[in-house]
ROBA-970485 format. One line per 5 residues: number of its first residue (from 1); their letters; for each residue x, y, z of C-alpha. Coordinates in pm, 1 decimal, m for minus. Layout:
<recs>
NUM) a) X,Y,Z ~ ...
</recs>
This chain:
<recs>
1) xxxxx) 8403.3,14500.9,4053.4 ~ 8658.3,14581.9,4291.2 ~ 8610.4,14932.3,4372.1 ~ 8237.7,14829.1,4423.7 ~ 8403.3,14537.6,4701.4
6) xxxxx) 8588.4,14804.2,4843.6 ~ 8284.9,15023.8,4888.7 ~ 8060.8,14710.1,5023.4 ~ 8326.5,14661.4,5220.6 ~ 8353.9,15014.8,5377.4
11) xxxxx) 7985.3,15052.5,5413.8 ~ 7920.0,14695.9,5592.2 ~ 8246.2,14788.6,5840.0 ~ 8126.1,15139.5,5947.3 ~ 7798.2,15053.3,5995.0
16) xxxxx) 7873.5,14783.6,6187.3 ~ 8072.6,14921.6,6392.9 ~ 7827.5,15233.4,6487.7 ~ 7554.9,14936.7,6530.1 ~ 7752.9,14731.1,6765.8
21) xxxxx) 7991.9,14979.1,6954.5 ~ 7763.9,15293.6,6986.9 ~ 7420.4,15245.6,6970.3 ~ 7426.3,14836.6,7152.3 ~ 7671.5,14983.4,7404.8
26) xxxxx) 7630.2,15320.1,7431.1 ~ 7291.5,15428.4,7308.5 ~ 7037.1,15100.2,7357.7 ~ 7188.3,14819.6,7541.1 ~ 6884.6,14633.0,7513.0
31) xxxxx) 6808.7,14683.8,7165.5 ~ 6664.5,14362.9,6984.3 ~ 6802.5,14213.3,6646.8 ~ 6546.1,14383.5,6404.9 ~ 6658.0,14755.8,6595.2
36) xxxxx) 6987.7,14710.2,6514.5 ~ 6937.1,14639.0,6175.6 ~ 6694.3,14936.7,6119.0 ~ 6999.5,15153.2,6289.6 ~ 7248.6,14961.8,6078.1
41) xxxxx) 7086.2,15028.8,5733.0 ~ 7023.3,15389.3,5832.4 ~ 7438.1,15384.8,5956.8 ~ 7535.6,15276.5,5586.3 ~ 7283.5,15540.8,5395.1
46) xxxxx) 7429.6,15797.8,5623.3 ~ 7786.1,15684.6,5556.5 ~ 7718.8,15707.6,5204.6 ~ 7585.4,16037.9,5198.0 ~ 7889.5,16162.4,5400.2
51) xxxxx) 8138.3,16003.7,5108.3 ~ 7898.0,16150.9,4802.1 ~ 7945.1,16492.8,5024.9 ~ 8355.2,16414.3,5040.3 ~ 8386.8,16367.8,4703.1
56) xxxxx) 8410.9,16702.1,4547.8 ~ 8692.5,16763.5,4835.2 ~ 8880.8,16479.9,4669.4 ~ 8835.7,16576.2,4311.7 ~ 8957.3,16937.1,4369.2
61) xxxxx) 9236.7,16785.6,4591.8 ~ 9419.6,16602.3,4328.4 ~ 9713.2,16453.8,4423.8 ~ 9737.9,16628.5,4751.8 ~ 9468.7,16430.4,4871.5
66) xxxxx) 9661.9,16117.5,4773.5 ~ 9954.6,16281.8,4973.9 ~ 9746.0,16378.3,5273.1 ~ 9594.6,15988.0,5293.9 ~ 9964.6,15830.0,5269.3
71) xxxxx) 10075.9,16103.8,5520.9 ~ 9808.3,15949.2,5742.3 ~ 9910.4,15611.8,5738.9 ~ 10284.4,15666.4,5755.0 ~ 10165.2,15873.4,6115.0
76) xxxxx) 9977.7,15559.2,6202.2 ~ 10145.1,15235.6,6093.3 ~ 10424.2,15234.5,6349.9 ~ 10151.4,15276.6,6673.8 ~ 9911.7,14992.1,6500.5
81) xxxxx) 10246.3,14751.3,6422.1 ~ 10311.4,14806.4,6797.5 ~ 9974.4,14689.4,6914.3 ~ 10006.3,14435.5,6683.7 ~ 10354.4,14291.4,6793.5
86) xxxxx) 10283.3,14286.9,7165.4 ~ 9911.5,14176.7,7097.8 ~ 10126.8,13873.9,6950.3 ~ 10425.6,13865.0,7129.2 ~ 10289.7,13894.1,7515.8
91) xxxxx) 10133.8,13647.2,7686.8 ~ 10035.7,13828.8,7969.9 ~ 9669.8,14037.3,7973.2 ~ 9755.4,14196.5,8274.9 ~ 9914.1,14518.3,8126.8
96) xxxxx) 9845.3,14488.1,7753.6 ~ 9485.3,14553.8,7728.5 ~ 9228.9,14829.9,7639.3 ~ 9354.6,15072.1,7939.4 ~ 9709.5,15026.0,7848.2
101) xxxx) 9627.0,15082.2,7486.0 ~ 9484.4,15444.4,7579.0 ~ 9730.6,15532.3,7801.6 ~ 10056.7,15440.4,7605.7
</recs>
């Protein structure tokens, strides 16, 4: 029951995310409701194809897969904590935000 969670969980993220940051923004501004749930349901089917195509990689990976996926985070946890601590810790919007994000 977890691992299927985890995979609801997955799916619903991604294909919200391509819904609501690239195709309302980028693609269809104007899209109506039932649009972006067509492209949604077609974002998660596509997502899930991509992982069923990912998992032979994994399986003939091993544990250097695990290794390459911890390597990953340990790269990216100290950048996200930072975001996180000033996100918290500064008041001011004027030079934490999106741009400043990018550039630092």
């Amino acid at each position: 029951a977890a691992v299927m969670s985890s995979l609801d969980s997955v799916l619903n993220s991604s294909a919200a995310l391509f819904t609501l940051d690239v195709w309302r923004r980028g693609v269809h501004p104007r899209a109506k409701n039932r649009e972006l749930v067509v492209v949604g349901r077609i974002a998660t089917v596509l997502v899930g194809c991509l992982a069923f195509a990912w998992l032979p990689m994994i399986l003939r990976g091993g544990a250097s897969f695990y290794l390459f996926t911890a390597e990953a985070a340990f790269h990216i946890a100290p950048a996200a904590s930072a975001v996180l601590i000033l996100g918290v810790l500064v008041p001011s919007t004027k030079w934490v935000n999106g741009a400043g994000a990018v550039v630092g």
